[in-house]
Every structure is written in C-alpha cells, then in structure tokens.
C-alpha positions in Angstrom: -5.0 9.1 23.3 -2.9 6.1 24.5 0.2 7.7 22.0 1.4 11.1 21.0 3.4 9.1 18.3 0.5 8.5 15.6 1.6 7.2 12.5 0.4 8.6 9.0 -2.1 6.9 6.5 -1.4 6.1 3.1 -3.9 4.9 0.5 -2.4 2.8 -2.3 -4.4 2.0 -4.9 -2.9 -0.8 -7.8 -3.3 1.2 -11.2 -1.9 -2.0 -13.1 -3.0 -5.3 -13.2 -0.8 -8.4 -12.0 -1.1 -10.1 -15.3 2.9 -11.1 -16.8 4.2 -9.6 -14.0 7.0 -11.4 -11.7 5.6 -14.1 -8.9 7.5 -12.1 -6.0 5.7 -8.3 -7.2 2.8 -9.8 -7.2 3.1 -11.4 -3.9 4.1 -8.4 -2.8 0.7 -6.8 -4.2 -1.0 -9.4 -2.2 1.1 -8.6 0.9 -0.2 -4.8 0.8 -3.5 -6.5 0.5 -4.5 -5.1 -2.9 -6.2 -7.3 -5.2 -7.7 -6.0 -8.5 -6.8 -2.9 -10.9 -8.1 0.1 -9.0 -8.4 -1.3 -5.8 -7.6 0.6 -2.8 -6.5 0.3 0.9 -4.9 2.4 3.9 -2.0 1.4 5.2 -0.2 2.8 8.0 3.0 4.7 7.1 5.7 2.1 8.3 9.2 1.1 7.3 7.8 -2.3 6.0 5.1 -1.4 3.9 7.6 1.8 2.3 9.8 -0.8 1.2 7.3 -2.9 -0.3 5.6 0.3 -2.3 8.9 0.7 -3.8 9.4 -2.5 -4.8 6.5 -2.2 -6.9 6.0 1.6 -7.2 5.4 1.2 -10.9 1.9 -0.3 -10.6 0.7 1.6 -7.4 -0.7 5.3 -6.9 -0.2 6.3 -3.0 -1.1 9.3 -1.7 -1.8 10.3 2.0 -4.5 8.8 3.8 -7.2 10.3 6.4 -6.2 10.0 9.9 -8.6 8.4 11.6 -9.2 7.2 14.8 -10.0 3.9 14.8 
C-alpha cells in the first residue's frame, strides 16, 4: 500500500447519445472516454473529472465504483 490516501471510483455511464448536442459537451464526453449510449467506464473521483460530469450531468448516470486495486 504505497498510499493511505486512496481515491474513490466512479462509474459513469452516457444514457444519451451525442447526436445535436454542442461540439464542446461532446468533447467533453470523449474526454471522460465514453463513447456510445450506455457505455460505461471508472474514473477516479478527482476534481477534474467532477467538473466535467457536471458539465454534462444531463446525459450521464454516475454512481460509485468498485475499489480495486489495480
């Protein structure tokens, strides 16, 4: 265990599709590495990635993720 500090997983999953929708959200889809309706990755719980999830909070579903070690 190199840190006591271990961030949390979240899994965001796009429930929208990028179709009509603004050049920089879906950028920003891209950027959280999302890339069709219902796909889903784990992120870890940073500063960054919060303030892209609320940028475009209206397409996404995040819950928390599982904490593994990896």
């Amino acid at each position: 265990m190199a840190s006591d500090k271990q961030l949390k997983r979240l899994r965001i999953t796009l429930i929208k599709g990028l179709r009509g929708k603004k050049d920089d959200h879906r950028a920003t889809v891209r950027g959280l590495g999302l890339k069709w309706r219902s796909h889903t990755v784990e992120r870890d719980d940073t500063p960054e990635v919060r303030g892209m999830i609320s940028k475009v909070a209206y397409m996404l579903s995040v819950s928390e993720g599982s904490r593994g070690q990896g």
